[in-house]
C-alpha positions as MATLAB code, in Angstrom:
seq = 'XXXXXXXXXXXXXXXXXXXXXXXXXXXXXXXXXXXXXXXXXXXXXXXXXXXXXXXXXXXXXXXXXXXXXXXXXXXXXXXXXXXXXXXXXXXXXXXXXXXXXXXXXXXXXXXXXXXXXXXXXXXXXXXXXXXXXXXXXXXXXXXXXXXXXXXXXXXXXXXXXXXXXXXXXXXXXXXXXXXXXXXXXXXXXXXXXXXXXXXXXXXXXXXXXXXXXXXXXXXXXXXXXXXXXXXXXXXXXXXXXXXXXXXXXXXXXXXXXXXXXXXXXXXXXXXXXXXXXXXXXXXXXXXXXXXXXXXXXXXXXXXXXXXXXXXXXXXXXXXXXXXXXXXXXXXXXXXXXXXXXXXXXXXXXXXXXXXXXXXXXXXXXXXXXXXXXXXXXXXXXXXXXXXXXXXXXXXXXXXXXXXXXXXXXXXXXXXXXXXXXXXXXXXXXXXXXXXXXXXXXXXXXXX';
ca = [
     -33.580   43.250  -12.585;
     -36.753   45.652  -12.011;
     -39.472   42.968  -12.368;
     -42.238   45.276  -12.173;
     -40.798   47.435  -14.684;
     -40.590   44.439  -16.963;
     -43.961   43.610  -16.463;
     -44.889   47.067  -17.682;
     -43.100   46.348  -20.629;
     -44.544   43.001  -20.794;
     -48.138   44.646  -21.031;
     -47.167   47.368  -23.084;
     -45.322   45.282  -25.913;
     -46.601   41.676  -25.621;
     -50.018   42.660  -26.737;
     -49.265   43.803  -29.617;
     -47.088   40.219  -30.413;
     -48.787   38.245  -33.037;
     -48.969   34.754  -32.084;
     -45.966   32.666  -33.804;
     -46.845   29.061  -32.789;
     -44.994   26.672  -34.668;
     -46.569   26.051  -38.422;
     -45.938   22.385  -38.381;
     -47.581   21.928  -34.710;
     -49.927   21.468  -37.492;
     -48.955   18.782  -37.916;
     -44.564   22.120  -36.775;
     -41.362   28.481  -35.198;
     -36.778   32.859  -34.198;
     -33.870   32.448  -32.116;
     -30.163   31.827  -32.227;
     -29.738   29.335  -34.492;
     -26.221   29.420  -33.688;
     -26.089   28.819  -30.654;
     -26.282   25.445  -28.706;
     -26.502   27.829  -25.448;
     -29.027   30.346  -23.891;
     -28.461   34.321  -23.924;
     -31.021   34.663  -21.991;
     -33.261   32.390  -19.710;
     -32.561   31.749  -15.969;
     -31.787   28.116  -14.466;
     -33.626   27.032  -11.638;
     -33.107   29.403   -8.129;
     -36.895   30.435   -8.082;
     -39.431   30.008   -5.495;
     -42.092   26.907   -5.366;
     -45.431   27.958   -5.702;
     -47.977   26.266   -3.724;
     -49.234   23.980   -6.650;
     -47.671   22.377   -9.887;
     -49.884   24.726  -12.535;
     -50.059   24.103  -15.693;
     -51.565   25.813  -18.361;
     -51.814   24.029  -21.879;
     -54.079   24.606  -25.274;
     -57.661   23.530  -25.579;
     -56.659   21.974  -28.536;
     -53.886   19.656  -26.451;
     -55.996   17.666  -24.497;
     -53.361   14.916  -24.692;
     -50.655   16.909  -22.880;
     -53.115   17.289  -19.574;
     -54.512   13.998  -19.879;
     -50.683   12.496  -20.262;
     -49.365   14.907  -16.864;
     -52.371   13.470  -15.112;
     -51.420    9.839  -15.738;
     -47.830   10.887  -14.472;
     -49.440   12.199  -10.970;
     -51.240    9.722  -10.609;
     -48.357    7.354  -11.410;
     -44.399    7.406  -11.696;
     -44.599   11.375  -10.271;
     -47.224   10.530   -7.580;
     -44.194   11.399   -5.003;
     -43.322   15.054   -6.744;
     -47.518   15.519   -7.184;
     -47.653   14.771   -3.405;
     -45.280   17.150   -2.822;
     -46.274   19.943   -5.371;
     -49.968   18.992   -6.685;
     -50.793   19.491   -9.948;
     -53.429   21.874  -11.471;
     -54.661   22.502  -14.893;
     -55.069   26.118  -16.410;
     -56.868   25.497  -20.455;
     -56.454   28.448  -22.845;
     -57.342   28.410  -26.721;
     -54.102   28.444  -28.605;
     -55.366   31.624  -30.599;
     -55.333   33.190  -27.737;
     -52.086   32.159  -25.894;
     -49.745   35.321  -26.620;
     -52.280   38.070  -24.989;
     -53.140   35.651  -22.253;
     -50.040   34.940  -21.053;
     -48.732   38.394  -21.435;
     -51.886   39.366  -19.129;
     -50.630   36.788  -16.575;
     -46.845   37.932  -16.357;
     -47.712   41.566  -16.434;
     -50.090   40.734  -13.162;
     -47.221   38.141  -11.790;
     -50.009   35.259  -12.387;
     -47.894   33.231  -14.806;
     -48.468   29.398  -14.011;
     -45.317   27.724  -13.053;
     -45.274   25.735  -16.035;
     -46.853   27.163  -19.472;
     -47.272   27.433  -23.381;
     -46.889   30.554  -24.291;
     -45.632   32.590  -27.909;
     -42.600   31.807  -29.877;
     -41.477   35.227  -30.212;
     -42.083   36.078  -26.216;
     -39.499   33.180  -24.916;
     -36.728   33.791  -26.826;
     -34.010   35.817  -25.459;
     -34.956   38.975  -27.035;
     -38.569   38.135  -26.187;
     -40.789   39.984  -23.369;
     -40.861   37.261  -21.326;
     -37.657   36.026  -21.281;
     -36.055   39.786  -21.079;
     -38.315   40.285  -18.173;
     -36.579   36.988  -16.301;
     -39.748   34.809  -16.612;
     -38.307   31.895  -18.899;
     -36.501   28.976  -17.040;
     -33.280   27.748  -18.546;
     -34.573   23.985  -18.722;
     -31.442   22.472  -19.749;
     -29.367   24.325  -16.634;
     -31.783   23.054  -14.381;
     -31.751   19.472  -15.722;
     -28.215   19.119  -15.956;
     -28.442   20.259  -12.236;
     -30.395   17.723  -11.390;
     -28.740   15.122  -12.905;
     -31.437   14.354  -15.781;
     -30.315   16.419  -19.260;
     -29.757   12.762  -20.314;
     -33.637   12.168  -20.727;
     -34.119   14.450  -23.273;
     -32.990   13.237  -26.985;
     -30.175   15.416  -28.519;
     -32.210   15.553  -32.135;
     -34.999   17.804  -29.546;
     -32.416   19.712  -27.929;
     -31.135   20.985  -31.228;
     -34.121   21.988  -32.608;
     -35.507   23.865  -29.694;
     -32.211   25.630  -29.211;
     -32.491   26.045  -32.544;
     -36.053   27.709  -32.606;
     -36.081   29.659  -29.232;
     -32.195   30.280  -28.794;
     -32.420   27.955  -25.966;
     -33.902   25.200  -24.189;
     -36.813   27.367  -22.878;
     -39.391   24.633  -23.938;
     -39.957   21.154  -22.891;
     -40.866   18.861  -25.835;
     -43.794   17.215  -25.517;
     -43.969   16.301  -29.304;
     -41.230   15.825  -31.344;
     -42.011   15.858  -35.477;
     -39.376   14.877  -38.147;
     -40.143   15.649  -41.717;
     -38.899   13.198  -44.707;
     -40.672   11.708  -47.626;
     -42.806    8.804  -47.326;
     -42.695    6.498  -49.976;
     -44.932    3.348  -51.672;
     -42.354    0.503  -51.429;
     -44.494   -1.997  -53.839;
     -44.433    1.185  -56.450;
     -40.844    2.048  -56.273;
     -40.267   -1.433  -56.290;
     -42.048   -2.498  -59.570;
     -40.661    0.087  -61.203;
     -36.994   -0.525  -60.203;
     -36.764    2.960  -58.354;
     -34.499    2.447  -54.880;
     -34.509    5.407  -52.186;
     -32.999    8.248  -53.694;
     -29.478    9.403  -52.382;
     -29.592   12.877  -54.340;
     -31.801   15.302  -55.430;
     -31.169   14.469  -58.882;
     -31.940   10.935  -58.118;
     -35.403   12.092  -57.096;
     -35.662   14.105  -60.117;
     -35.183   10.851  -61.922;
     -37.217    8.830  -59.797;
     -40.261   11.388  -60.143;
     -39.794   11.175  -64.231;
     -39.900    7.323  -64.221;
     -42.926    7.111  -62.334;
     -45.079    9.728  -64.539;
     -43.694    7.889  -67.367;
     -45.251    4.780  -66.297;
     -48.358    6.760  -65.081;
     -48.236    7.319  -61.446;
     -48.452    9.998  -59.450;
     -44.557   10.450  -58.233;
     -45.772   12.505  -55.104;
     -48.180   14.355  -53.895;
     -48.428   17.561  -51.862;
     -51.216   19.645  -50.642;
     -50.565   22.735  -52.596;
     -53.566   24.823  -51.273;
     -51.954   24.653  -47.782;
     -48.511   26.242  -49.758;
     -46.547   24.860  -46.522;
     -45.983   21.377  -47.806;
     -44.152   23.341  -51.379;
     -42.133   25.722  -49.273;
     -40.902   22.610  -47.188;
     -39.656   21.335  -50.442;
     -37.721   24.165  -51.529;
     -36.567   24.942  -48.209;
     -34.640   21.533  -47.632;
     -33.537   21.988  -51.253;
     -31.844   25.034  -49.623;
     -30.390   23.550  -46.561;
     -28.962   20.249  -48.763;
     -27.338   23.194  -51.023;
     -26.775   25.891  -48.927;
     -26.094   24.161  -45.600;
     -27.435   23.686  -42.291;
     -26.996   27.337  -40.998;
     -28.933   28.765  -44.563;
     -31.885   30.310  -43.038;
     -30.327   31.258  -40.243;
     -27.476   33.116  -42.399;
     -30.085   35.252  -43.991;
     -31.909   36.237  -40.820;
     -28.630   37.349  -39.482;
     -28.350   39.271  -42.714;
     -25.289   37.649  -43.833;
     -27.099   36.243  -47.003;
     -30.163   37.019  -48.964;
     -33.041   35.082  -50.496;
     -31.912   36.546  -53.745;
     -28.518   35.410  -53.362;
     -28.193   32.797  -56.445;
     -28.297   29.612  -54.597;
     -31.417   30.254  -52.507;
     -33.169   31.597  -56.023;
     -31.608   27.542  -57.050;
     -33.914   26.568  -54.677;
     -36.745   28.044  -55.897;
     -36.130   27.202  -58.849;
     -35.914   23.824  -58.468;
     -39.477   23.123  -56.920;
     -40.952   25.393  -60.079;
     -39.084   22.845  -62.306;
     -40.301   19.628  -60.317;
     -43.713   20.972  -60.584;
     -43.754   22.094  -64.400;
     -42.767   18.504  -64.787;
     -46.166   17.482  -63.650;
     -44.438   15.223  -60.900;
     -47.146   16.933  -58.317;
     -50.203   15.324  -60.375;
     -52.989   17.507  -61.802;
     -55.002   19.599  -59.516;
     -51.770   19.572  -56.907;
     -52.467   23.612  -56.440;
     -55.750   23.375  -54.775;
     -54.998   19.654  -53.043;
     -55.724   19.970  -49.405;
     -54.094   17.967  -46.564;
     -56.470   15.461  -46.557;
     -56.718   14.565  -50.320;
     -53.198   14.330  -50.556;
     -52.536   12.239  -48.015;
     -55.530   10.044  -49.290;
     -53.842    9.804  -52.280;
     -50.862    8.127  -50.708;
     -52.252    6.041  -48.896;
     -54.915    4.702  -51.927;
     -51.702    3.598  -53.810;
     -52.537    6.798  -55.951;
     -49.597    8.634  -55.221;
     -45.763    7.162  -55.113;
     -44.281    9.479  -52.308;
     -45.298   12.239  -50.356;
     -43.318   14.784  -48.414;
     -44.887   14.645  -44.597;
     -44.138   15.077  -41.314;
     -43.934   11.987  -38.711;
     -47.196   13.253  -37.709;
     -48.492   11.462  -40.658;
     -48.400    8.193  -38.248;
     -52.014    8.276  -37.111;
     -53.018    8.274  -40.714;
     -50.728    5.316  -41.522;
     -51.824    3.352  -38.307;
     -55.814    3.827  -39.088;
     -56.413    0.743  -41.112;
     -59.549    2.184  -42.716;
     -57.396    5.271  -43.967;
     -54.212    3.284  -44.848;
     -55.155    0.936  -47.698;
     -51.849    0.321  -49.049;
     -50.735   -1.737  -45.678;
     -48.122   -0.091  -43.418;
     -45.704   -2.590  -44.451;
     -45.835   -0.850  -47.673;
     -45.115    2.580  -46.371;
     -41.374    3.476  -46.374;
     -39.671    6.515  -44.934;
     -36.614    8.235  -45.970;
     -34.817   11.599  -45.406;
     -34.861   14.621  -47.858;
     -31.837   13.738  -50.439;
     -28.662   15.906  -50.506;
     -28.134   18.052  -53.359;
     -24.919   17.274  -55.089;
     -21.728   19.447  -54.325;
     -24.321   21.130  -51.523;
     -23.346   21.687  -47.990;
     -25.983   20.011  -45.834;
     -25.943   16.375  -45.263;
     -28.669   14.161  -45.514;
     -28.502   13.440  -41.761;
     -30.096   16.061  -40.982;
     -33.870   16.136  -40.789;
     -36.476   18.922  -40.660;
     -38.417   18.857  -37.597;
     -40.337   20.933  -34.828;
     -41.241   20.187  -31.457;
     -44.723   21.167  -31.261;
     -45.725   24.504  -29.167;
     -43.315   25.821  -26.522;
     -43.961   25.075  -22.962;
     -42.176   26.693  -20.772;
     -41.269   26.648  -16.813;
     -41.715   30.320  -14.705;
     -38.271   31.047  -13.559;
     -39.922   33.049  -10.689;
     -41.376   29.360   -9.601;
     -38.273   27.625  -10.784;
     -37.468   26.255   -7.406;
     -36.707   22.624   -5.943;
     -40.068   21.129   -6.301;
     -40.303   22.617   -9.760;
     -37.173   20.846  -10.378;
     -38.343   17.479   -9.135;
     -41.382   17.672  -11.103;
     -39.546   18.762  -14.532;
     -36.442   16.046  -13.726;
     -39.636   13.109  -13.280;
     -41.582   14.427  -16.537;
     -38.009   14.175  -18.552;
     -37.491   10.654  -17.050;
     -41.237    9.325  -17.755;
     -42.792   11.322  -20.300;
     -41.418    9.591  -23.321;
     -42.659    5.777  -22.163;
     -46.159    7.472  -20.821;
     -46.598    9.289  -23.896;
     -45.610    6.674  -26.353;
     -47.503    3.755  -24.620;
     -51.242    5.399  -24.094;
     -51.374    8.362  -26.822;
     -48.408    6.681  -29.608;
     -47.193   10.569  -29.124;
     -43.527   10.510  -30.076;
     -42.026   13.294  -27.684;
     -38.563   15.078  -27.053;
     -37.954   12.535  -24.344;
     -36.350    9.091  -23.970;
     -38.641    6.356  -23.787;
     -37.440    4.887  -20.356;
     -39.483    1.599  -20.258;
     -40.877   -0.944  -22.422;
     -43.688    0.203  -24.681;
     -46.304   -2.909  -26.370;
     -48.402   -3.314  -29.373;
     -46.182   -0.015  -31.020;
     -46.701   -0.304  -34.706;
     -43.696   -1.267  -36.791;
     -44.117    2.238  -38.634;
     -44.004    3.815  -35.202;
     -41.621    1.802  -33.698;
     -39.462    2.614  -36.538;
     -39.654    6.501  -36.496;
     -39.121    6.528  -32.896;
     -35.752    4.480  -33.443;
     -34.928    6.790  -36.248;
     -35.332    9.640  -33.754;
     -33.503    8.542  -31.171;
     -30.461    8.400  -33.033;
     -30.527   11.930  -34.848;
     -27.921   14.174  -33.633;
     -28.425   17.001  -35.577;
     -31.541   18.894  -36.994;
     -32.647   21.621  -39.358;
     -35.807   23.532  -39.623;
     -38.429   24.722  -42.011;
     -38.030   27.354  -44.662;
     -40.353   29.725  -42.694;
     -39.083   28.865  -39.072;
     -37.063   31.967  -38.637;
     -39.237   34.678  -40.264;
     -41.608   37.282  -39.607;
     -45.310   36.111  -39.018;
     -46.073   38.319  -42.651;
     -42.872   36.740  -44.855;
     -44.022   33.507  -42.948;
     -47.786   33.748  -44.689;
     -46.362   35.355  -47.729;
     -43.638   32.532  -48.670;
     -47.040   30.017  -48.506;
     -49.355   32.216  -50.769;
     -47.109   33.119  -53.080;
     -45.631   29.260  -53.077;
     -48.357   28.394  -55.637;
     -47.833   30.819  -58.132;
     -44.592   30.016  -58.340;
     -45.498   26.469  -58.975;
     -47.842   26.962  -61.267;
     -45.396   29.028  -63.401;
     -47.347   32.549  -62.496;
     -43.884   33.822  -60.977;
     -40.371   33.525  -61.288;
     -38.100   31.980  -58.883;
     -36.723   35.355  -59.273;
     -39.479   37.632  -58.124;
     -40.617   34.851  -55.344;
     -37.264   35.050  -53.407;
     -37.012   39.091  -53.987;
     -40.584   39.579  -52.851;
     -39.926   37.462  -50.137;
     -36.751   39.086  -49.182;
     -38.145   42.609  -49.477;
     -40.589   41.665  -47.247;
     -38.379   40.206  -44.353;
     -36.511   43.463  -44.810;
     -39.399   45.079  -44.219;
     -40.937   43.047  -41.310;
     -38.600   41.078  -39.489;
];
């Protein structure tokens, strides 16, 4: 490999990347989906650098404060041995700062970085500079640490496990159990089921769920499960391969299913210019029966001034399968937060040692001090979790296969178009139709 060639390239290309954090770090990313294995990405065999660096967002304070805690603690030996340092940069700025870095062979040993750059097509990892994470912790005996649900869905999002995960977000619908309850409504197995539920509840006058429509994420999530229950697990990942298209009939059924729910009225009045915060007022006021969320949603349900409908109240349950569809209902939506990856050129045995303790730790450390639910097994006992917590994180641990989001695998301009045009198809201003084929022409176009 010509590494200074590739940094050239790196400097010529990267800046012109756009930046494709994952959308539901928001709360959640295009690779082989296929593939449980890396292309590209190189296992450990680099060279230790003189210090543990590690660069994370501004907006992550929790990820430094949490590798701190680890130095200071259960990695003290590996920090002794390789110390750690701290590199900040603002997340808006990650892809042309870390293209700056590898093209001057200043990459931190251990970084977040773009979406698009790590995967094996990507500029970084085409240029060698993306550690293969699961090679190296299978070497070092510690591949066990890290929970299969994560390792699917970040082989899923960067063709391989290029990215350790910190944070670890499933998506499902959150539901009122007093509501459903008085009115005789149990957790629906189907999507027709829901359809039912959602027409009970207006009938007796409740909101059957809310969404924040202005963000247009939280409707495309919708339809984009609808998709995978129908379509199967591989759907997106079919029609990025150009093996299927978004006008193919039963990804227009998709669409055409959330422009039903919502002509229904099951979103509630006003649902098109809701934002996050309303809506997730509104569930947990009572006002709303279910919501579609991600497990991020947690710190909302555990703040007792925010959460007046008592966590004990607040049930969770996976996006229903669509009938005759061929997705299951097993598997859940989810992201794992913005990639972090490890230098390959610094990939050596200290690197490894550090990496091996994070995977062993990280999942107790995180859990206890921050209630972050990570990637990672929680090795240890963790107190005074919250039952709602407590529960996700059991649910988690025993998901063995994942699926992502509707946008996950496009272009950053079919990404934002599939959210603005996700209201007017739900407020009947365009067909299911014309949203797929606009869609479709424009990931033709872009991608």
């Amino acid at each position: 490999m010509n590494t200074r060639s590739n940094r050239r390239r790196i400097a010529v290309l990267g800046i012109a990347l756009a930046a494709v954090l994952p959308l539901a770090a928001c709360a959640g990313g295009n690779g082989d989906a296929d593939s449980g294995s890396s292309d590209g990405g190189s296992g450990a065999g680099g060279t230790d650098p003189d210090t543990f660096t590690v660069m994370t967002a501004n907006e992550n304070p929790v990820l430094e404060e949490q590798l701190t805690a680890l130095s200071e603690g259960a990695c003290k030996a590996e920090n002794e041995a390789l110390p750690l340092e701290h590199q900040k940069v603002a997340q808006a700025d990650t892809v042309q700062k870390v293209t700056l870095l590898a093209s001057q062979g200043a990459l931190p040993a251990h970084t977040i970085a773009g979406t698009a750059l790590i995967r094996p097509d990507g500029d970084l990892n085409a240029a060698g500079l993306v550690g293969d994470l699961k090679a190296a912790l299978e070497g070092a005996d510690a591949w066990d640490n890290v929970l299969p649900a994560a390792a699917s869905t970040v082989e899923q999002v960067y063709g391989g496990m290029y990215s350790m995960p910190y944070q670890y977000n499933i998506e499902g619908i959150f539901y009122n159990k007093e509501i459903l309850a008085d009115n005789g409504i149990e957790e629906p197995q189907t999507w027709d089921e829901l359809v039912d539920a959602a027409d009970t509840l207006a009938g007796a006058g409740v909101v059957p769920m809310t969404e924040a429509g202005a963000n247009g994420w939280p409707l495309t999530r919708i339809m984009g499960m609808y998709i995978f229950r129908n379509v199967g697990p591989e759907a997106m990942a079919a029609v990025r391969d150009g093996d299927a298209k978004l006008t193919d009939p039963e990804y227009v059924e998709g669409a055409q299913a959330l422009a039903d729910f919502a002509a229904a009225g099951y979103f509630g009045e006003g649902f098109s210019t809701r934002d996050g915060d309303t809506s997730s007022n509104m569930f947990l006021t009572g006002q709303a029966a279910m919501t579609y969320d991600g497990s991020w949603l947690l710190s909302a349900i555990n703040d007792p001034e925010r959460n007046q409908i008592g966590g004990e109240n607040v049930g969770f349950m996976p996006f229903p399968e669509v009938e005759g569809g061929k997705g299951s209902i097993d598997q859940y939506a989810a992201n794992a937060g913005a990639p972090m990856i490890i230098n390959a050129e610094q990939f050596g045995p200290k690197v490894v040692d550090w990496v091996s303790c994070i995977a062993e730790n990280y999942g107790q450390q995180a859990l206890q001090d921050a209630g972050v639910i990570s990637g990672f097994k929680v090795n240890g006992e963790v107190t005074d979790l919250s039952a709602n917590t407590a529960e996700m994180q059991e649910r988690i641990a025993g998901i063995d296969e994942t699926v992502l989001w509707f946008e996950a695998l496009m272009d950053s301009k079919s990404n934002s178009l599939a959210s603005t045009n996700a209201t007017l198809l739900t407020t009947g201003q365009m067909s299911a139709e014309d949203y797929m084929a606009e869609l479709q022409a424009s990931i033709d176009a872009n991608g």
